[in-house]
Structure formats: C-alpha cells, structure tokens
C-alpha positions in Angstrom: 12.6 -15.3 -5.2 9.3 -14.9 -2.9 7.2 -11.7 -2.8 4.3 -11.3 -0.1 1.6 -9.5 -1.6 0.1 -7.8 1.0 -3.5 -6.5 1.3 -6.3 -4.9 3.4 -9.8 -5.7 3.1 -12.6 -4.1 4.7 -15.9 -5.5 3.4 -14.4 -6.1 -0.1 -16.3 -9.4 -0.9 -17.2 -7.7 -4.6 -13.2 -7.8 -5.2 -11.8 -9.9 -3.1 -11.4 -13.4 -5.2 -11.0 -11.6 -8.4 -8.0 -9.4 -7.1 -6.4 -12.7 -5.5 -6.6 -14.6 -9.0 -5.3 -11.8 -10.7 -2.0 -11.3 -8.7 -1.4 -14.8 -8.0 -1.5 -15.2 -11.8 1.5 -12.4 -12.4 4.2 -14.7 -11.3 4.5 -18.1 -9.9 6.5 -16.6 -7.2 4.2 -14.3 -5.7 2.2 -15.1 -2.6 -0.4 -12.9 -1.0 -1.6 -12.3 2.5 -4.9 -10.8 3.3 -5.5 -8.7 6.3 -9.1 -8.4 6.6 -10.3 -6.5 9.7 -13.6 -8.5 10.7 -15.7 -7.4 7.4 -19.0 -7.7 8.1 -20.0 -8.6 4.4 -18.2 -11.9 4.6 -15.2 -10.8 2.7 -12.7 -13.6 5.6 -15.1 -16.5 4.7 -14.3 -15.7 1.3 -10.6 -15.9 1.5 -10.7 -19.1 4.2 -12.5 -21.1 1.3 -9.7 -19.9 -1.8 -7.0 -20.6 1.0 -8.3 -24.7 1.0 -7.3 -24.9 -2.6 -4.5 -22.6 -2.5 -1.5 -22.4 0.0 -0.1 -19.6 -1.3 -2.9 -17.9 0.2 -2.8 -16.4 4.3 -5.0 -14.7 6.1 -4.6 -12.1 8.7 -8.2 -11.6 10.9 -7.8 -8.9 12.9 -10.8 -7.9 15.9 -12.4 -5.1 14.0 -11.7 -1.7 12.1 -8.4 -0.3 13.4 -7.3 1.8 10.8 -5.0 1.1 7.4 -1.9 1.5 9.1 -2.0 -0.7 11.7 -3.5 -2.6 9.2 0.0 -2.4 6.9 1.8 -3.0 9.7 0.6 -5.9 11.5 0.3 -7.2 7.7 4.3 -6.3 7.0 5.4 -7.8 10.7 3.2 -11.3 9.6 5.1 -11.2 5.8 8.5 -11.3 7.2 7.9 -14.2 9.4 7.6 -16.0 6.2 11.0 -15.3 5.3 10.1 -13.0 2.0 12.9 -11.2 -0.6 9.9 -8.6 -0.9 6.9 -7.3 0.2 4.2 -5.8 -2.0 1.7 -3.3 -0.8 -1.1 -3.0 -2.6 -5.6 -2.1 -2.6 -7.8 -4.3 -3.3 -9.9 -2.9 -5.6 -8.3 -2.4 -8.6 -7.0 0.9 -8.2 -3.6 -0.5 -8.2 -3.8 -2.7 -11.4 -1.9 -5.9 -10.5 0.1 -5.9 -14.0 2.8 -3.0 -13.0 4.3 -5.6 -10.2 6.1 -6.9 -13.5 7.6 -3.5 -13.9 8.9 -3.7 -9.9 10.0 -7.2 -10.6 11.9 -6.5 -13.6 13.1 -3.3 -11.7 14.1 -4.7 -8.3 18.0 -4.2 -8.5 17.4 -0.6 -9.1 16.1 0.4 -5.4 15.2 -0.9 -1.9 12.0 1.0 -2.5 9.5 1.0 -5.7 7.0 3.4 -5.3 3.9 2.8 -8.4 3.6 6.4 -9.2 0.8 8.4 -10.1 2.4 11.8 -10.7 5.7 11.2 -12.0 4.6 11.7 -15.3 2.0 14.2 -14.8 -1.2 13.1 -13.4 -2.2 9.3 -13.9 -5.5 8.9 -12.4 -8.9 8.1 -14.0 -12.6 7.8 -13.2 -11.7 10.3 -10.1 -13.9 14.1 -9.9 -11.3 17.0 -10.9 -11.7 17.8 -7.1 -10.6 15.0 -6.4 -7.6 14.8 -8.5 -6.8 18.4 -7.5 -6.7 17.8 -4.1 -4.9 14.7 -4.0 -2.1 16.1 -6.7 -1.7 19.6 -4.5 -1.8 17.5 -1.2 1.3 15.7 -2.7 3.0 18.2 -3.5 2.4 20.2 0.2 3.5 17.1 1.8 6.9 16.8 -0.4 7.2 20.3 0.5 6.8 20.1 4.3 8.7 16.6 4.8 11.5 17.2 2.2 11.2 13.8 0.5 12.4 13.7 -2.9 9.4 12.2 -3.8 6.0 13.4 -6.2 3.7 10.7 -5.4 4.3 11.1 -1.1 0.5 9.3 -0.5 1.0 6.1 -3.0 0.0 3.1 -1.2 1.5 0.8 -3.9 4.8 -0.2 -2.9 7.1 -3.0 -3.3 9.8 -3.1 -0.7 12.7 -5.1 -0.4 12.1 -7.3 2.5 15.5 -6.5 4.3 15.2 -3.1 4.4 11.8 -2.9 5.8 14.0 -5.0 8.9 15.1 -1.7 9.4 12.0 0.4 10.0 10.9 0.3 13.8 7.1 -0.8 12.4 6.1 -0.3 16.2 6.8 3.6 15.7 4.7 3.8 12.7 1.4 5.9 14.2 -0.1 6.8 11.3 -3.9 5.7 9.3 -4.7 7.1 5.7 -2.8 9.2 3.7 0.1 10.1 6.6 0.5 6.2 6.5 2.0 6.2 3.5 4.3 9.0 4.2 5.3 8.5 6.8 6.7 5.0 6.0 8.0 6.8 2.8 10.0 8.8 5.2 11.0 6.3 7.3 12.3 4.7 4.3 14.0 8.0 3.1 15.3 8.6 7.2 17.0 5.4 6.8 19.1 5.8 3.2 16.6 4.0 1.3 17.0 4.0 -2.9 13.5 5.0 -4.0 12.4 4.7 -7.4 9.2 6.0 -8.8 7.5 3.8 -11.6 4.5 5.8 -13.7 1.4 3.8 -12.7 -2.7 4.6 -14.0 -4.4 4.5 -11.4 -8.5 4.1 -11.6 -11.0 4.5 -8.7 -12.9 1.6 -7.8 -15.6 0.0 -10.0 -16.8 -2.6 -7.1 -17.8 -1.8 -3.7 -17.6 1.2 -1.3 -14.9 4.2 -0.8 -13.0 4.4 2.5 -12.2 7.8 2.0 -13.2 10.4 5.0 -12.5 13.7 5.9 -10.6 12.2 9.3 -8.4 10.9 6.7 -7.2 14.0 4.9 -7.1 16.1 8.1 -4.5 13.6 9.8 -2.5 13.9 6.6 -2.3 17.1 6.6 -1.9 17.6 10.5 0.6 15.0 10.4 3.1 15.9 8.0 4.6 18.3 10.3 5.6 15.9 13.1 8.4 14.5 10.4 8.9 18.4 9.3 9.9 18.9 12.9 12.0 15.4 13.5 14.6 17.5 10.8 15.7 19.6 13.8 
C-alpha cells in the first residue's frame, strides 16, 4: 500500500519539520508531498534540506499565493503521478492531529471517501472562540442544507481518498479556494457515487504560526454553495 500525504504550506516554517516527522512516523507506508506556495519565511528551504535525508519526501513550489484550492489540486494531480492507493489531505499545523490517519487506514474498505469529522458526534473542536465554533457548525449545516450532501462536516479539509476515485473527478473543474474547496470536491465526490464515511476527529486551532482565515473566505463559501444547489436542476 502507498498513501500520499498531501499538504499546503504558506509560511509554516514554525510547523513544517515537526508535522513531516510526525506523519511519516504513523506508517512506514505513508509518503508526503508538500505544496508550498513561495513562503516568504523560508518554509521550501526547509523541506529541500529534510527531503536530502528522506525520499519519501516531495516538494511542490508553486510561483506565489494562489489560493488552497488550486493548491489541493495541483497537489492531488502531482500525487497520482506517483502511482498512490490513497491520497491524504491534510493542514499543517496541527489542527488535523496526524494520529486519526490510523483510523482511515484501518477503515479504508469501508468507503472511497474518509472524511475526519468534526461534527459527527457533536462539536469536536478546541482552543476555537464560541463565535467561531458557532459559525463554522451553522455554516455546515446551511451548506448541507443548500447542496444536499448527506454529510455534517461539508468544510472538513481532512480527507483520505482512495486514489482511483479521485481519477474520476475533473480536478480542472474544481474553481473553488477556502471553505467552498472542500465542498465542492465533497460534492464532486457525492455527484459521482462516492461511499463517504465520516470518522469523529478533535480538532484544535493552531498553536504555531499565523491563521489564514479571511472574510473573502467565508463569503465565497457561502456565495458558492448555490452554484452546486443549482447544478441539481
């Protein structure tokens, strides 16, 4: 079995090595690819120096800041050249906690999809400001709501994906950044008969470096949700 790790970085030197060490060190057949998009803080130099030692290691340097999205998907098109069984998408700083990819592994037969849930069990988040939380649970549920996906965590960005499905998804039609990233490949998945299983996941803001949160962000979410309402009909 291989799984591609895969994970953006935008001036994340303060994570970057230990969140590489970490998820190398789940299984011996994980590998990870970082797409970094020209952090200024260093975070590429970084990852070229681990990657002399390591050749599980890959880097992906892309010109500048384009957006997480493109981000995922010029990151997804690289993984499959390298002939994966799955992909892993996951943050890199600590938010998603590296240990659950032992509950996808150990869950893989179940579904093409694995979705690391934080409201499938109630709400699994810590270190976050209530209004925070409360806008990130209700924007979940509008965006189930609007999109029809039989899903509670729509805006999840830790996924592990069975590498022949994710064949299937035109990655070139994928327009969205943010929050409407991640559902909108959730419905792409859903669009093309997917099996998607939600795992219960805690997930904990940062401790090391800088939000990338933005109000752009939450207003193309919400905005863009109603482009898949409309593809229904």
């Amino acid at each position: 079995m291989k799984i591609i790790v895969v994970i953006p970085t935008y001036n994340e030197k303060d994570n970057i090595k230990k969140i590489i060490d970490t998820v190398l060190g789940v299984d011996n057949s994980i590998e990870i690819l970082i797409v970094d998009d020209n952090s200024p803080d260093g975070t590429s130099d970084i990852v070229k120096e681990l990657q002399e030692k390591n050749p599980k290691i890959h880097l992906l340097k892309r010109a500048g800041k384009l957006g997480l999205g493109t981000a995922y998907v010029d990151g997804f098109k690289t993984a499959l050249k390298q002939n994966p069984d799955f992909i892993v998408q996951m943050d890199a700083d600590f938010s998603h906690d590296p240990k659950y990819i032992k509950d996808f592994i150990a869950s893989k037969e179940k579904a093409d999809v694995i979705i690391g849930s934080r409201y499938i069990k109630g709400i699994s988040v810590i270190n976050w400001p209530l209004r925070r939380v409360l806008l990130s649970y209700f924007a979940n549920k509008y965006a189930k709501i609007v999109t029809g996906l039989p899903i509670e965590d729509c805006t999840g960005g830790f996924k592990w994906i069975r590498a022949e499905f994710l064949k299937k998804v035109n990655l070139d039609a994928i327009s969205s950044n943010g929050y409407a990233f991640q559902i909108e490949m959730n419905y792409a998945f859903f669009k093309k008969g997917a099996r998607i299983l939600e795992l219960p996941i805690i997930f904990a803001d940062r401790e090391e470096g800088v939000s990338k949160m933005s109000g752009n962000i939450i207003r193309e979410a919400i905005f863009k949700i109603w482009t898949f309402h409309f593809k229904k009909y």
